[in-house]
C-alpha positions as CSV (number, residue, x, y, z in Angstrom):
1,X,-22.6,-14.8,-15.7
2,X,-20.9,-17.3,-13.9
3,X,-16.8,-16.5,-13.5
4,X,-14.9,-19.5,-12.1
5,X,-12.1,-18.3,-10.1
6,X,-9.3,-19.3,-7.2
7,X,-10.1,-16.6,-5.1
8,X,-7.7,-16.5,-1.2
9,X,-7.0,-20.3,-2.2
10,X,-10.7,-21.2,-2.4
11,X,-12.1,-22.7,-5.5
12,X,-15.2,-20.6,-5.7
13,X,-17.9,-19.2,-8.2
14,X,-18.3,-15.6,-8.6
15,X,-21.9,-14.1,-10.4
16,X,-21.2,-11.0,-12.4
17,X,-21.9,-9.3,-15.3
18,X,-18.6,-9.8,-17.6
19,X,-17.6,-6.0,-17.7
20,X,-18.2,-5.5,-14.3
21,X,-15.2,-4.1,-12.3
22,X,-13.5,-7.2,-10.3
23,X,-13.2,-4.4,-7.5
24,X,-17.1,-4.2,-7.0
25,X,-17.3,-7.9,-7.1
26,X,-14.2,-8.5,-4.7
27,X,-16.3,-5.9,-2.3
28,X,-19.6,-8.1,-2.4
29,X,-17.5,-10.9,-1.5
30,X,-16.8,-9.1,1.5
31,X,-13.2,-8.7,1.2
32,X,-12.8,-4.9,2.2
33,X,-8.5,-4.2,2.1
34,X,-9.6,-3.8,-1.7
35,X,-10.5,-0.4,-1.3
36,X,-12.0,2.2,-4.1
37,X,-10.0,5.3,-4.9
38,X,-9.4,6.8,-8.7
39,X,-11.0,3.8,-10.4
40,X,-8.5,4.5,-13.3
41,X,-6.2,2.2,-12.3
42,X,-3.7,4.9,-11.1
43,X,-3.5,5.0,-7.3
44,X,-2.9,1.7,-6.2
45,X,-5.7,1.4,-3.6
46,X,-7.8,-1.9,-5.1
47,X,-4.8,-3.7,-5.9
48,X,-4.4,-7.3,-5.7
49,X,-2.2,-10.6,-6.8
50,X,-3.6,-11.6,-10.3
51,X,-2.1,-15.0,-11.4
52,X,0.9,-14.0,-9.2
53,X,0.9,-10.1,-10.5
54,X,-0.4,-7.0,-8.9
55,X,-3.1,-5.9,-10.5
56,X,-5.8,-2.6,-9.9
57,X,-9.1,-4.7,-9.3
58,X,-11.0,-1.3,-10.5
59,X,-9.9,-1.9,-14.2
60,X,-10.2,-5.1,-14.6
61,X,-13.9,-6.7,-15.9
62,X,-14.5,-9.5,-13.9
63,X,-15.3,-11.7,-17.4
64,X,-11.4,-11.8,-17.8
65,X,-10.3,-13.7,-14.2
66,X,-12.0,-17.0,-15.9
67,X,-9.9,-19.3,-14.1
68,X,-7.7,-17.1,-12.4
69,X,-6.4,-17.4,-8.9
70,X,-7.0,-14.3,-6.7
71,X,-5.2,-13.3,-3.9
72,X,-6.0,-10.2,-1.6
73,X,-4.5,-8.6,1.4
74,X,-6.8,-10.5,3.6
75,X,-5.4,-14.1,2.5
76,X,-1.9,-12.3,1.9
77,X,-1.3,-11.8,5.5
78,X,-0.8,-15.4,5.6
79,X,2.3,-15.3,3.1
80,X,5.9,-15.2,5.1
81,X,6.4,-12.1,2.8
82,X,3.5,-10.4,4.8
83,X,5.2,-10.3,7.8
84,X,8.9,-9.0,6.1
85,X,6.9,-6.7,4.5
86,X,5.8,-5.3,8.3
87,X,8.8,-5.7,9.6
88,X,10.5,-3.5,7.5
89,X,7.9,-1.0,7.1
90,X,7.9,-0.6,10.6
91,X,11.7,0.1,10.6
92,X,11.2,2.5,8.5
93,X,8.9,4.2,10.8
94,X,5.9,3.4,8.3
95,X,2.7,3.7,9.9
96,X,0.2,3.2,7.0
97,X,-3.5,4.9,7.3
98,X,-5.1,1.5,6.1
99,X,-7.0,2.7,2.8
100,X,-3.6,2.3,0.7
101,X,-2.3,-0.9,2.6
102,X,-3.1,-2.9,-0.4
103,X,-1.2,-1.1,-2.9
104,X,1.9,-0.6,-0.9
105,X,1.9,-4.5,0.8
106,X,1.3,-6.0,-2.7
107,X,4.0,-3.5,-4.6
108,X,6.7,-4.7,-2.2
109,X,5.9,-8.1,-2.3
110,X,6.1,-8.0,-6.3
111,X,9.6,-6.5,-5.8
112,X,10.5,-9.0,-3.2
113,X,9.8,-11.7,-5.7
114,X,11.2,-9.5,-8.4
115,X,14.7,-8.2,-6.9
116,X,17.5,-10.2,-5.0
117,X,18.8,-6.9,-4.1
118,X,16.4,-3.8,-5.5
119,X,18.7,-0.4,-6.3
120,X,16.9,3.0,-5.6
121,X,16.2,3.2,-9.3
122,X,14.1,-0.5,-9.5
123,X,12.4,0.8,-6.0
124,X,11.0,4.2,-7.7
125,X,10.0,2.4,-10.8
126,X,7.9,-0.2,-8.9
127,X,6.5,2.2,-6.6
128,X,5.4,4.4,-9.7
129,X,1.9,5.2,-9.1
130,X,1.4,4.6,-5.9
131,X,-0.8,7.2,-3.9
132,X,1.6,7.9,-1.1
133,X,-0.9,9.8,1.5
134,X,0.6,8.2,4.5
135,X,4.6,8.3,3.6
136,X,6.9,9.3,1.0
137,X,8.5,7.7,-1.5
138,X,11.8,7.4,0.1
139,X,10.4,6.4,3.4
140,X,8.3,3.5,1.5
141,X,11.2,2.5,-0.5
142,X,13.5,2.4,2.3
143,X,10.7,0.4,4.2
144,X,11.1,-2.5,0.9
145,X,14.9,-2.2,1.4
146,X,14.7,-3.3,5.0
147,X,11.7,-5.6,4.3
148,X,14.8,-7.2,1.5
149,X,17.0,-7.9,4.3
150,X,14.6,-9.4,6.6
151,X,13.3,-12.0,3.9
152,X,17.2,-12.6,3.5
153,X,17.6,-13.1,7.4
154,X,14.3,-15.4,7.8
155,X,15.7,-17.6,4.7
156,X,19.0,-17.5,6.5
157,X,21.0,-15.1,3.3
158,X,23.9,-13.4,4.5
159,X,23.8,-9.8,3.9
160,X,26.1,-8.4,0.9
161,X,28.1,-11.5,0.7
162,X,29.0,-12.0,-2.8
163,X,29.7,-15.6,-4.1
């Protein structure tokens, strides 16, 4: 079947059976941060930006991106978000082992978008999920709280001024 898609900003074509995994076909397409862990759609490690949302590649059949755009970590390390995302993370002393890079980069971008100013609450709800083999929880959430304040800084926000 032939499965239009917007796939890293490229109008391409993909060939696929309709209930095939969008993870297998993302793989043949040579884009390898989406990595295979539980295929359940648990841990986090295939995820990528569907339409905007994260989204576990490994439970979704490819028939259903018809038209979609695709993004994955490969063409998300050209966002501006990307590199508050490291920036924090490396505040926080994050050093993450590569196979679940995906899942945690595309997790704090959604709560970027999501949160002016995440609480510890939002933070654990988002990060619900997540296979945390390189970190913990409170590490990676307080990696997304500094990765907040340097999104603020680069768009020129003053910290915890209120208006």
């Amino acid at each position: 079947m032939k499965i239009p898609v917007t796939l890293n900003d490229k109008k391409i074509v993909l060939d696929a059976e309709p209930d095939e995994p969008l993870l297998y076909v993302l793989r043949r397409e040579k884009l390898f941060s989406v990595k295979c862990g539980c295929e359940k759609g648990i841990c986090g490690n295939c995820m990528v930006l569907l339409d905007g949302e994260c989204a576990n590649s490994c439970i979704v059949p490819v028939g259903l991106v018809r038209d979609s755009t695709i993004v994955t970590l490969e063409h998300f390390k050209t966002y501006p978000e990307y590199q508050d995302i490291n920036t924090g993370f490396s505040q926080a002393g994050i050093h993450l082992c590569g196979y679940c890079t995906a899942g945690k980069m595309l997790t704090a971008y959604s709560v970027l978008r999501g949160y002016a100013r995440p609480d510890k609450k939002q933070l654990f709800t988002s990060l619900q999920g997540l296979v945390c083999c390189c970190t913990d929880y409170d590490t990676l959430a307080n990696g997304i709280l500094y990765a907040v304040a340097a999104k603020h800084t680069r768009e020129g926000k003053k910290a915890n001024v209120k208006k």
